[in-house]
DRENDRENFI-499809 format. One record per atom (N, C-alpha, C, O, CB): residue in three letters; atom name; z, y, x. Coordinates in steps of 0.05 Angstrom, whole numbers, always signed. Glycine has a CB too. Example, Ala and Ser with C-alpha at 12.3 -4.5 7.8 and 13.67 -1.06 7.14 Angstrom:
REM DRENDRENFI-499809
ALA, N, +156, -114, +264
ALA, CA, +156, -90, +246
ALA, C, +156, -66, +264
ALA, O, +169, -66, +285
ALA, CB, +181, -89, +226
SER, N, +142, -45, +257
SER, CA, +143, -21, +273
SER, C, +157, +1, +258
SER, O, +161, +23, +268
SER, CB, +114, -12, +282
This chain:
REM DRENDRENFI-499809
UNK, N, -550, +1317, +119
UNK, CA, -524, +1325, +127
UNK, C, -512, +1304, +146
UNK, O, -516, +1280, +142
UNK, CB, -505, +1329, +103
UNK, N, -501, +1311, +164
UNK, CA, -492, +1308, +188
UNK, C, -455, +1286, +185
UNK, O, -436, +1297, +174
UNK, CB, -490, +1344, +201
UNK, N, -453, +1269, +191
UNK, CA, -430, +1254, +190
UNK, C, -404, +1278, +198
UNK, O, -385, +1286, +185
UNK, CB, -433, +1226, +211
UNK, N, -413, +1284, +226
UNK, CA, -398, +1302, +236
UNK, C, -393, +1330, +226
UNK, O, -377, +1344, +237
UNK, CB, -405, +1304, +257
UNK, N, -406, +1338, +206
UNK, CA, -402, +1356, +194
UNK, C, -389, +1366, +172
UNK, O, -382, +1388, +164
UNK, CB, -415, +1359, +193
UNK, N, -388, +1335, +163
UNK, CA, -367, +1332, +137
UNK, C, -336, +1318, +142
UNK, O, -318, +1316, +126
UNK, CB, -382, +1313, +114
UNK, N, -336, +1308, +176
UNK, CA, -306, +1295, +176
UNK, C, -294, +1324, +178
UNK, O, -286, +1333, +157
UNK, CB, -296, +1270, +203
UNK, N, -292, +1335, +195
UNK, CA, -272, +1362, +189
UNK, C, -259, +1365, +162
UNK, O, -235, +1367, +160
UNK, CB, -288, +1388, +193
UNK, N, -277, +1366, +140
UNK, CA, -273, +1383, +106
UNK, C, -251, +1355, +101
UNK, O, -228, +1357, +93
UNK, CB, -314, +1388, +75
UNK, N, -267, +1324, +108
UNK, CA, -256, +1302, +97
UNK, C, -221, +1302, +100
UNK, O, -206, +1296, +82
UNK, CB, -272, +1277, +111
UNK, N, -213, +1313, +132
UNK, CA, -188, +1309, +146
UNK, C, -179, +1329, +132
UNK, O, -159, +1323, +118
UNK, CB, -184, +1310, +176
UNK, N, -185, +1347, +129
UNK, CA, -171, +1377, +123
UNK, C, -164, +1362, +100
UNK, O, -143, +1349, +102
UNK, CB, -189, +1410, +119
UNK, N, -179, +1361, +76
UNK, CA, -171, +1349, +58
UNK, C, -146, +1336, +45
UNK, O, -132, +1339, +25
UNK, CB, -183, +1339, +61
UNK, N, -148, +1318, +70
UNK, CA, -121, +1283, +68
UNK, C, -98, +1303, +80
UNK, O, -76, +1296, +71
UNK, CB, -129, +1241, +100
UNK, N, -96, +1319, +91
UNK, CA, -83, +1333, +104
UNK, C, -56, +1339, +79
UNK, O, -32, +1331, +80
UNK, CB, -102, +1358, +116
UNK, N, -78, +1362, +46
UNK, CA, -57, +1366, +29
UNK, C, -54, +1337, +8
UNK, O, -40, +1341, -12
UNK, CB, -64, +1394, +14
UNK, N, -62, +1320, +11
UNK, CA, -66, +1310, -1
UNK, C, -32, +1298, -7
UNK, O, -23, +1289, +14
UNK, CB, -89, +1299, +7
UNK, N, -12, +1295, -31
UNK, CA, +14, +1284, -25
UNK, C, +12, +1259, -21
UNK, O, -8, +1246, -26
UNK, CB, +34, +1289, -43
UNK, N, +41, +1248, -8
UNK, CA, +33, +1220, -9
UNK, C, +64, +1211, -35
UNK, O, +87, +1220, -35
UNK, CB, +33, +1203, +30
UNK, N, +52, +1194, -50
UNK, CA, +73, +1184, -65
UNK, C, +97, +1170, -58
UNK, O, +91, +1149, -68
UNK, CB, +64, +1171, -78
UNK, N, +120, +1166, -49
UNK, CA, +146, +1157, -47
UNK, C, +160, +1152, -76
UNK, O, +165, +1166, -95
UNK, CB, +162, +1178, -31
UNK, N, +163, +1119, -69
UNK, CA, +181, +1115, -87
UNK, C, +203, +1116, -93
UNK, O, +221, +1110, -77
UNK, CB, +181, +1103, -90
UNK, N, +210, +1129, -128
UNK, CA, +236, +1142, -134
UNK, C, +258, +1131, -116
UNK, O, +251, +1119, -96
UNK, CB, +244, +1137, -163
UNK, N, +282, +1133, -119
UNK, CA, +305, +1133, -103
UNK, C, +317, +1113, -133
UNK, O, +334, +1097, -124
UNK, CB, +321, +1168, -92
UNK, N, +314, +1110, -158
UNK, CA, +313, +1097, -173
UNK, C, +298, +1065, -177
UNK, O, +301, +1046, -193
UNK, CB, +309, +1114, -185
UNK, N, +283, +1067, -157
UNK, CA, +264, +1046, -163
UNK, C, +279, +1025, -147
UNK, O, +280, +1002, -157
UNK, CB, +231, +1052, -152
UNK, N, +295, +1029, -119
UNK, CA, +319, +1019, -105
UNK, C, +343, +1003, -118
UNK, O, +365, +1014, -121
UNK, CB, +329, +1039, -94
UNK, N, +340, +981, -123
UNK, CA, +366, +983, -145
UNK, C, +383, +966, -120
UNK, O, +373, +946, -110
UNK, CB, +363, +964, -184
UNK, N, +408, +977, -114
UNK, CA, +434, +971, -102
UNK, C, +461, +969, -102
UNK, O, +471, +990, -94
UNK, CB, +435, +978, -93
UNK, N, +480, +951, -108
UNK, CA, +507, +957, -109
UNK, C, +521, +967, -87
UNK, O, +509, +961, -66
UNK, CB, +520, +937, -117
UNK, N, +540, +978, -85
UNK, CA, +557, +980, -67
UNK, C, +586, +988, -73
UNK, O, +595, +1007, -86
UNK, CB, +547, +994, -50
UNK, N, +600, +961, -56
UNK, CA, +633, +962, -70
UNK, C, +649, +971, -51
UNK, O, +652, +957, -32
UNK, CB, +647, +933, -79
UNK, N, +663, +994, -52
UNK, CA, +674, +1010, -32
UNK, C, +713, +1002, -38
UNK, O, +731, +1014, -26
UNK, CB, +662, +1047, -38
UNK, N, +717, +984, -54
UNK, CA, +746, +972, -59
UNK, C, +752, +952, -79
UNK, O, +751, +959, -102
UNK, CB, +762, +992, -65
UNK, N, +761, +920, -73
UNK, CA, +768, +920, -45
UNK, C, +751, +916, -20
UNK, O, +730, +904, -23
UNK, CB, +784, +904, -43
UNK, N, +758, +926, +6
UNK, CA, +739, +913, +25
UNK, C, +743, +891, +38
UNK, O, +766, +884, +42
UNK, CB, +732, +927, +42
UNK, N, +718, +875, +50
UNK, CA, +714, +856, +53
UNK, C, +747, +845, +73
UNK, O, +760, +856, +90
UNK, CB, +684, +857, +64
UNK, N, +749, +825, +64
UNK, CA, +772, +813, +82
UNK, C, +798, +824, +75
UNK, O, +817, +817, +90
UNK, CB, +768, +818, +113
UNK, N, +803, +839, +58
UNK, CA, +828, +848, +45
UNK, C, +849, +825, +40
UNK, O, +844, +801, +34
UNK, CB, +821, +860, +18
UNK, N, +877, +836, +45
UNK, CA, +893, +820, +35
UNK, C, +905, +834, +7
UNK, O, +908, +859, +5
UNK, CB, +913, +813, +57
UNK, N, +912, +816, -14
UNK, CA, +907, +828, -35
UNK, C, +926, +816, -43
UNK, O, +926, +792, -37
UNK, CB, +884, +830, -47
UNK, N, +957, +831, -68
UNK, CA, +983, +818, -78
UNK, C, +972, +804, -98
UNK, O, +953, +812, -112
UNK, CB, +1007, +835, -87
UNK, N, +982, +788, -99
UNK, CA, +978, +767, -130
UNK, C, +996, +774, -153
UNK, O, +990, +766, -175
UNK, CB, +986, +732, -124
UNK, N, +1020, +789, -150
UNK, CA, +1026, +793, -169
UNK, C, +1023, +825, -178
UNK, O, +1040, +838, -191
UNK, CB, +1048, +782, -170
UNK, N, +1001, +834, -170
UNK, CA, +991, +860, -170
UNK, C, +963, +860, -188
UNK, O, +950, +839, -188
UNK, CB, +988, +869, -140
UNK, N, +953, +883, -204
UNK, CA, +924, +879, -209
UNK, C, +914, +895, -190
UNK, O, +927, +910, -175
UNK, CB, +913, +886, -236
UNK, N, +883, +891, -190
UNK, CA, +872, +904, -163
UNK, C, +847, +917, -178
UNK, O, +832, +907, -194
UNK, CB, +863, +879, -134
UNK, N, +847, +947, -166
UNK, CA, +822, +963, -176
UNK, C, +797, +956, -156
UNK, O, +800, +955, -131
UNK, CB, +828, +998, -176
UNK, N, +783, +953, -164
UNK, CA, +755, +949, -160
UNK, C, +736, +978, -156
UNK, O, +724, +992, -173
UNK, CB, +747, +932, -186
UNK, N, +737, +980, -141
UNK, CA, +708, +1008, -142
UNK, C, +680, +999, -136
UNK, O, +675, +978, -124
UNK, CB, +711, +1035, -116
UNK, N, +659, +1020, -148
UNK, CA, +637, +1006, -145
UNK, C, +615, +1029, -156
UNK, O, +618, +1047, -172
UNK, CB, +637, +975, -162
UNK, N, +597, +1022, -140
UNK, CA, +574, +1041, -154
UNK, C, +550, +1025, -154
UNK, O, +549, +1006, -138
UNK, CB, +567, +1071, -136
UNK, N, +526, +1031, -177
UNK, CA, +508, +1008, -172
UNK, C, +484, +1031, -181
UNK, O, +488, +1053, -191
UNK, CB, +514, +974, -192
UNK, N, +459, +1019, -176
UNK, CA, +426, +1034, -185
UNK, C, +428, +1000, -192
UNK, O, +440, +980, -183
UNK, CB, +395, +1053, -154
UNK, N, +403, +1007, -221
UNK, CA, +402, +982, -229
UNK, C, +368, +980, -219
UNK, O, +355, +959, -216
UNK, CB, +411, +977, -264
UNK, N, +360, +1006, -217
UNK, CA, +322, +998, -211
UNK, C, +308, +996, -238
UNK, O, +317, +1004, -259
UNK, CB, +315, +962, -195
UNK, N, +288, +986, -236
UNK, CA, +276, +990, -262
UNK, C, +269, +960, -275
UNK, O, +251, +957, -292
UNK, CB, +250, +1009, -258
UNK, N, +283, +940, -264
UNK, CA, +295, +916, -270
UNK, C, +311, +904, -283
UNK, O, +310, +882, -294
UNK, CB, +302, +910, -259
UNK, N, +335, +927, -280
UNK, CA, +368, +921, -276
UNK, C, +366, +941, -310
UNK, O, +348, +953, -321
UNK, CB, +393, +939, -236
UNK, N, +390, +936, -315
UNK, CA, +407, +957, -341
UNK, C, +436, +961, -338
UNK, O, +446, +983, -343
UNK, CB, +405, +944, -374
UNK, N, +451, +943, -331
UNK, CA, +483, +950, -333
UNK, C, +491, +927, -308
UNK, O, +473, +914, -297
UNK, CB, +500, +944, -371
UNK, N, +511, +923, -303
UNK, CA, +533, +910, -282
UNK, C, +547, +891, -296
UNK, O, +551, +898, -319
UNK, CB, +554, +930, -269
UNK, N, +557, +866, -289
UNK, CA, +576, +852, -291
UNK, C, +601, +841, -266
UNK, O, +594, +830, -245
UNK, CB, +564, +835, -302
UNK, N, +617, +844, -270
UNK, CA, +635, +834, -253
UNK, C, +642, +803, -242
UNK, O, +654, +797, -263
UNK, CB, +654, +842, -263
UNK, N, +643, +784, -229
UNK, CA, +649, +761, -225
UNK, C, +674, +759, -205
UNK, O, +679, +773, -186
UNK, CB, +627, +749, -218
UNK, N, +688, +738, -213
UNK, CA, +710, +726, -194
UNK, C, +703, +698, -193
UNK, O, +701, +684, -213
UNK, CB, +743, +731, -204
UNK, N, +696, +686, -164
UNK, CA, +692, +662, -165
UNK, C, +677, +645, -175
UNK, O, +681, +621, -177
UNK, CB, +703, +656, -168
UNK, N, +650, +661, -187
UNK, CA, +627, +660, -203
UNK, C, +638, +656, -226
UNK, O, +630, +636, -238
UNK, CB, +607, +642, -196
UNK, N, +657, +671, -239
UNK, CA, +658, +662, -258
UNK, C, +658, +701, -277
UNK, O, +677, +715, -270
UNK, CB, +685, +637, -258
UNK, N, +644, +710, -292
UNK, CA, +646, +732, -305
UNK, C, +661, +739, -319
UNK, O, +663, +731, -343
UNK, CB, +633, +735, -314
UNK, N, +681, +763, -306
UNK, CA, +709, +781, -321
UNK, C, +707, +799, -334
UNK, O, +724, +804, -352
UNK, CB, +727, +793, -306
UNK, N, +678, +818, -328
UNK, CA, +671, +838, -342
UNK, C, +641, +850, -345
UNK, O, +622, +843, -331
UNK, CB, +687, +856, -333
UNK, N, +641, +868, -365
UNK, CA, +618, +879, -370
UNK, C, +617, +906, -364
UNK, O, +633, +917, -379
UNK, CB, +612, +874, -394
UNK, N, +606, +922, -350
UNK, CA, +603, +946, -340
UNK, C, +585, +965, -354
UNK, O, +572, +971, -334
UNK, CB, +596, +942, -314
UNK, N, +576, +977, -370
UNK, CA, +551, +998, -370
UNK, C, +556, +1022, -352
UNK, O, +536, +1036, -347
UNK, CB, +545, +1009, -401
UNK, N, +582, +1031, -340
UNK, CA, +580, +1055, -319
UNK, C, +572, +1042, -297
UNK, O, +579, +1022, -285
UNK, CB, +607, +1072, -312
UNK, N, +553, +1059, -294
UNK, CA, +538, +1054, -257
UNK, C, +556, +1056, -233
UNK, O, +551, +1045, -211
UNK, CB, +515, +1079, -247
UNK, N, +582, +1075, -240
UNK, CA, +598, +1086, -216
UNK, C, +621, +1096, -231
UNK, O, +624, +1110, -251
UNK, CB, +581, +1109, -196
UNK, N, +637, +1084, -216
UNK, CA, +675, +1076, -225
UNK, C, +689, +1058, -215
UNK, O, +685, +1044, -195
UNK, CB, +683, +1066, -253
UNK, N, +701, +1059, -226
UNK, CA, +729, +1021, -222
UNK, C, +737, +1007, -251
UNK, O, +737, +1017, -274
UNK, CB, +775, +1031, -207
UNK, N, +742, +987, -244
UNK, CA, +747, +964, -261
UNK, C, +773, +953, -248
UNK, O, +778, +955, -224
UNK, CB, +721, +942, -261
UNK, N, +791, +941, -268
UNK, CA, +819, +937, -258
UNK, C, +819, +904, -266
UNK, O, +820, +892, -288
UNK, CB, +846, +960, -274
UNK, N, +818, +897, -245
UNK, CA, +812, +862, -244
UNK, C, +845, +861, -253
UNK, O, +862, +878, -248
UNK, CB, +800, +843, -205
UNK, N, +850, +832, -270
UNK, CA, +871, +823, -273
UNK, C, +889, +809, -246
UNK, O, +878, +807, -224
UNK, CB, +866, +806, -293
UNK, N, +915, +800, -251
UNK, CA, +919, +784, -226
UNK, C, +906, +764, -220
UNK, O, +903, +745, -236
UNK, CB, +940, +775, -224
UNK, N, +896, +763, -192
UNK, CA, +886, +737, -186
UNK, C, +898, +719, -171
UNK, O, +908, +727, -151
UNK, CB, +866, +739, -177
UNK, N, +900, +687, -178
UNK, CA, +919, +674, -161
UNK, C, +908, +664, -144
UNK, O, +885, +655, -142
UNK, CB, +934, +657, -170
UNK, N, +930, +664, -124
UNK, CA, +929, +661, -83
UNK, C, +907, +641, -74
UNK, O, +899, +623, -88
UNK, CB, +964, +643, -66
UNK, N, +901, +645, -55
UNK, CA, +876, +639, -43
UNK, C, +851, +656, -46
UNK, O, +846, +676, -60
UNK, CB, +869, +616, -51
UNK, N, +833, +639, -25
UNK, CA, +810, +667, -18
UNK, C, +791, +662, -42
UNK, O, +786, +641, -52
UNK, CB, +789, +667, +18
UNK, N, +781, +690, -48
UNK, CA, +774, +697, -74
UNK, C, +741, +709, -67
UNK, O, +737, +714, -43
UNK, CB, +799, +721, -89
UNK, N, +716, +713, -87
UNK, CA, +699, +723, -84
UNK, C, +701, +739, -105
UNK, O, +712, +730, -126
UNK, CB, +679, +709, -79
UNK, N, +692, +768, -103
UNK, CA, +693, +786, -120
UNK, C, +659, +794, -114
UNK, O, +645, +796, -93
UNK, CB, +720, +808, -114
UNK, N, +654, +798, -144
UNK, CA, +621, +804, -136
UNK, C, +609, +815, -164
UNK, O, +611, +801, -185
UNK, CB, +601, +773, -124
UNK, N, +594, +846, -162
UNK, CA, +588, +859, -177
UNK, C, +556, +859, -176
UNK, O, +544, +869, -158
UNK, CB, +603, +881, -175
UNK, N, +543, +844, -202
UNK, CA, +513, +833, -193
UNK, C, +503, +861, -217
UNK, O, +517, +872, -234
UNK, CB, +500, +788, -203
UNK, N, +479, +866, -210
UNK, CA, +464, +874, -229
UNK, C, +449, +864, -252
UNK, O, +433, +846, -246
UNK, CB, +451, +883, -220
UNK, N, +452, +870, -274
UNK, CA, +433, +851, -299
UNK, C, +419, +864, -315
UNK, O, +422, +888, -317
UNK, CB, +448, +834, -319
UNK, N, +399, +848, -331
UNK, CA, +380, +867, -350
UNK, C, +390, +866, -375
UNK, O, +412, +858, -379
UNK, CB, +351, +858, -352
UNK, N, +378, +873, -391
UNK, CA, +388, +879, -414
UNK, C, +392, +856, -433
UNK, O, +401, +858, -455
UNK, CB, +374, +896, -425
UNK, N, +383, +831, -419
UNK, CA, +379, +805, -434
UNK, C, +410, +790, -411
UNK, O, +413, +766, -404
UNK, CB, +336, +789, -431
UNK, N, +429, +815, -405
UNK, CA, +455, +805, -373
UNK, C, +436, +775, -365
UNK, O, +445, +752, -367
UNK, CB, +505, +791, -387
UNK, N, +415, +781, -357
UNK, CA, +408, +765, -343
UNK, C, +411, +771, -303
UNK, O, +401, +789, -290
UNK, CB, +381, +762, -357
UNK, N, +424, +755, -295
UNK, CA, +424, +776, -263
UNK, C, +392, +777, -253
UNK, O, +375, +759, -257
UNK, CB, +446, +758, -231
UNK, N, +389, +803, -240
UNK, CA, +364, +801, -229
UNK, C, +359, +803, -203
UNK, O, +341, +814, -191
UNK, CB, +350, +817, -239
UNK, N, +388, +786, -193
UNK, CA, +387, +787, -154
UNK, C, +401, +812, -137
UNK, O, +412, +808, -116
UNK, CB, +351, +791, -143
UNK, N, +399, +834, -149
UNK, CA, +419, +853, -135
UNK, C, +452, +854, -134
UNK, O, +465, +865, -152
UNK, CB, +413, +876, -144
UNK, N, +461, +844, -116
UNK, CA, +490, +838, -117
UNK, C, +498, +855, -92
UNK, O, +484, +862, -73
UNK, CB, +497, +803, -114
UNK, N, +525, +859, -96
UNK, CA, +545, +864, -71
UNK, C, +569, +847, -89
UNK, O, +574, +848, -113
UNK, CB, +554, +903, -61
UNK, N, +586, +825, -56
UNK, CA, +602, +810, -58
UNK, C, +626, +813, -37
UNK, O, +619, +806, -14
UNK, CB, +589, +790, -58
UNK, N, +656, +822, -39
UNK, CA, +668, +821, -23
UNK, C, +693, +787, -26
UNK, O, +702, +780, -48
UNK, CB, +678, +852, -23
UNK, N, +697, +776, -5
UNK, CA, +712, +761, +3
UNK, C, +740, +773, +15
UNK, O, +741, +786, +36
UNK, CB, +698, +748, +19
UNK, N, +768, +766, -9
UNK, CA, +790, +776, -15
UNK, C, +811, +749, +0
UNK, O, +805, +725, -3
UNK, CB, +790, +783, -50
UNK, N, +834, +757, +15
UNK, CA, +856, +742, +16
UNK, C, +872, +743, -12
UNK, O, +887, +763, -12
UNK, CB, +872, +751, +40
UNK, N, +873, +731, -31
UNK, CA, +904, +724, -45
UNK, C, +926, +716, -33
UNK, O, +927, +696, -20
UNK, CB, +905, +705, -63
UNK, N, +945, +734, -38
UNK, CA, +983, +722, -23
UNK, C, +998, +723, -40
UNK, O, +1021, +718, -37
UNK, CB, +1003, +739, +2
């Protein structure tokens, strides 16, 4: 048998063959849609936080930080959280992903806040 006789059947083949794509789960990402970056923000106000996160197959739940320092514990993937007042000056707000041991496992979104 002939090389050339069998690439045809071989291509046809690969043709149906699927190709695997990884889940849309396997992605793990935050994204904080309030406040946004560079906000000026009242101090004697509390401020909602929105946020949606994929934890991946890494991740398990969310925590909140202000200034590296941790305000809350999240298990909803997608909502808001109502940060307390924070006092004046510029602030980091940052919602990391963690495993079940809240260990962070590197997936963060961080916005940088004016306090007045």
């Amino acid at each position: 048998m002939r090389l050339s006789s069998i690439l045809p059947g071989i291509f046809a083949a690969l043709l149906f063959v699927p190709l695997a794509a990884p889940a849309a789960s396997d992605k793990a990402y935050v994204k904080i849609t309030s406040p946004r970056p560079g906000a000026k923000l009242d101090a004697m106000a509390q401020t909602k936080l929105v946020y949606e996160a994929v934890p991946g197959p890494r991740g398990d739940h969310v925590h909140v930080y202000v200034d590296n320092k941790e305000v809350g514990i999240l298990h909803q993937l997608k909502g808001s959280y109502t940060l307390e007042t924070l006092a004046p000056g510029t602030r980091n707000i940052c919602v990391k992903v963690v495993n079940k041991a809240h260990v962070p496992i590197g997936v963060e979104q961080c916005v940088k806040v004016t306090v007045e």
